[in-house]
N, C-alpha and C positions, 0 to 999 in steps of 0.2 A: 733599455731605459737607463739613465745618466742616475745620478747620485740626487743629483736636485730633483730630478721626476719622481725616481722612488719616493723621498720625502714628501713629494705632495702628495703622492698614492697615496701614501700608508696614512696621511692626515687626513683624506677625504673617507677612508676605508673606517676610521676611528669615529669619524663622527654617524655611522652605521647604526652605534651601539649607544645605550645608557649608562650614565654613571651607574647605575645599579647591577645592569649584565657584564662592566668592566669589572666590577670589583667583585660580583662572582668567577669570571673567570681569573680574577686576581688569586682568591680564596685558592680556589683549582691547582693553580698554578705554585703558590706558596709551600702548597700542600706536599705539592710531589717534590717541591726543591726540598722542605725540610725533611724530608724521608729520603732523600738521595742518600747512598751509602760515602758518597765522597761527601757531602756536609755533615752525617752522622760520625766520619771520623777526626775532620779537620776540629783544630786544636782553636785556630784562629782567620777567620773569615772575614775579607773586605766584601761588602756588602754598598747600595746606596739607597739612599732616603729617595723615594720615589716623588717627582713629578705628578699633579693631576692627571696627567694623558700616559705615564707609567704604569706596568704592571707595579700596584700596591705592597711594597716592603715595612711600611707601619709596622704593624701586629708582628710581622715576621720579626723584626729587629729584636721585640720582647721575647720573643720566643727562642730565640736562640741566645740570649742571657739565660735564660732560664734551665735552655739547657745545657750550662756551666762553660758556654761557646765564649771566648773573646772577640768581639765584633769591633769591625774599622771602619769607617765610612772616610770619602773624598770632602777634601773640601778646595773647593775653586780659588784660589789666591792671584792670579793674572791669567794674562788672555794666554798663557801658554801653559802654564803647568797649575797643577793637583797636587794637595799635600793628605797625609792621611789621617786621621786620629781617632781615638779610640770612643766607642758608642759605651755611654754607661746609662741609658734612657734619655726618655724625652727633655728630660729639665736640661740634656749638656745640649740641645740644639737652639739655634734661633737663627732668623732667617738671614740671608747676605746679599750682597749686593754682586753682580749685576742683576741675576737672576730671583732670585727673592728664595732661592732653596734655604731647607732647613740644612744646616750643618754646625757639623760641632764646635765649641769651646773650647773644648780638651786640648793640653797640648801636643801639637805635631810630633810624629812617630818617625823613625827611621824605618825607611821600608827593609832596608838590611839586617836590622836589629830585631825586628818584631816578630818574626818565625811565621809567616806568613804560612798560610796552608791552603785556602782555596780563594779564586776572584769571582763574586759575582755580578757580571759587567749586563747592564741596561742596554738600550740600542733601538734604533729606528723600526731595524730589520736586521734580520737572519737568514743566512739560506744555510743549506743542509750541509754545507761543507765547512760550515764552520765562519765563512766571512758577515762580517760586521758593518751595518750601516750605522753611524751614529749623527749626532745633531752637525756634526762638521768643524765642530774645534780640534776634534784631534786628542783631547786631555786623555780619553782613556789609551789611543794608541802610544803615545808617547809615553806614559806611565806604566804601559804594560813591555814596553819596547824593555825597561829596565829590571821587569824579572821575567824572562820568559822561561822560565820551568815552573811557574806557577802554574797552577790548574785552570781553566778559565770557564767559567761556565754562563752562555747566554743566557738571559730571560726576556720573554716575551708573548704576545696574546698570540693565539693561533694566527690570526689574520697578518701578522708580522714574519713571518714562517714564509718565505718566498723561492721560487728554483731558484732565483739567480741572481746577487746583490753585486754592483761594481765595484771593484776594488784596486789597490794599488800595491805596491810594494811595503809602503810604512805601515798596510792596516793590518793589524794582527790578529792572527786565527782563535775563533774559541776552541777550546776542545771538546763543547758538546753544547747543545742549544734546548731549554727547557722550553717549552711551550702549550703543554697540557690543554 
């Protein structure tokens, strides 16, 4: 299967399920990210505001303020690149354009400066070796190409969980795939 097949797989495989059995396996899924001992120790965590058809980072964003985490979320600035900034709740986000995502206000972060600790990168699909399918812009590889000894950690619903995602040179590996 090519990049674009997957993508229509895993969009036919999604409409399987109800918003209600998404967002229990969201719950699911939150659950074991915020209990990971590599989010339990990181200082400072890029995280993203999830998408309707996302595993659910809502509730999880509060929760890791709570737990005296400093959270970052992406925000889309052109068709090429992602900037970061920092999540202090819901009141810093409002939606953008082209996409209608929630992201923040905040001002833009140096990803060099901010002591980054762990990435938790979104994605189409996953396969067990770490490779990444994402919507096909590229943002996160390109942003990730510029720290790579970050820790990277995939999320997504089981049904995202595949042997074999295609990949290229520029895509960059997770270091471990949550999928509860």
């Amino acid at each position: 299967m090519n990049k674009n097949e997957l993508r229509k797989y895993i969009r036919e495989q999604k409409r399987h399920f109800t918003q209600q059995q998404l967002g229990e396996m969201s719950l699911r899924i939150m659950s074991d990210l915020l209990s990971h001992p590599r989010v339990l120790d990181a200082d400072t965590i890029l995280m993203y505001h999830s998408l309707p058809d996302e595993v659910n980072t809502h509730s999880a964003l509060d929760q890791l303020l709570a737990m005296g985490k400093k959270v970052l979320l992406p925000k889309v600035v052109n068709d090429t690149e992602m900037t970061i900034h920092e999540y202090t709740g819901s009141d810093s986000l409002q939606p953008c354009e082209p996409y209608g995502i929630l992201e923040p206000t905040t001002q833009k972060l140096s990803i060099f400066n901010c002591q980054l600790s762990i990435v938790i990168v979104p994605g189409m699909a996953f396969d067990r070796q770490g490779h990444r399918l994402g919507r096909g812009k590229g943002y996160y590889d390109r942003f990730l190409s510029r720290v790579p000894n970050i820790y990277k950690i995939g999320v997504c619903f089981p049904f995202q969980l595949v042997d074999s995602v295609p990949f290229e040179d520029t895509d960059i590996l997770m270091d471990e795939v949550v999928a509860s």
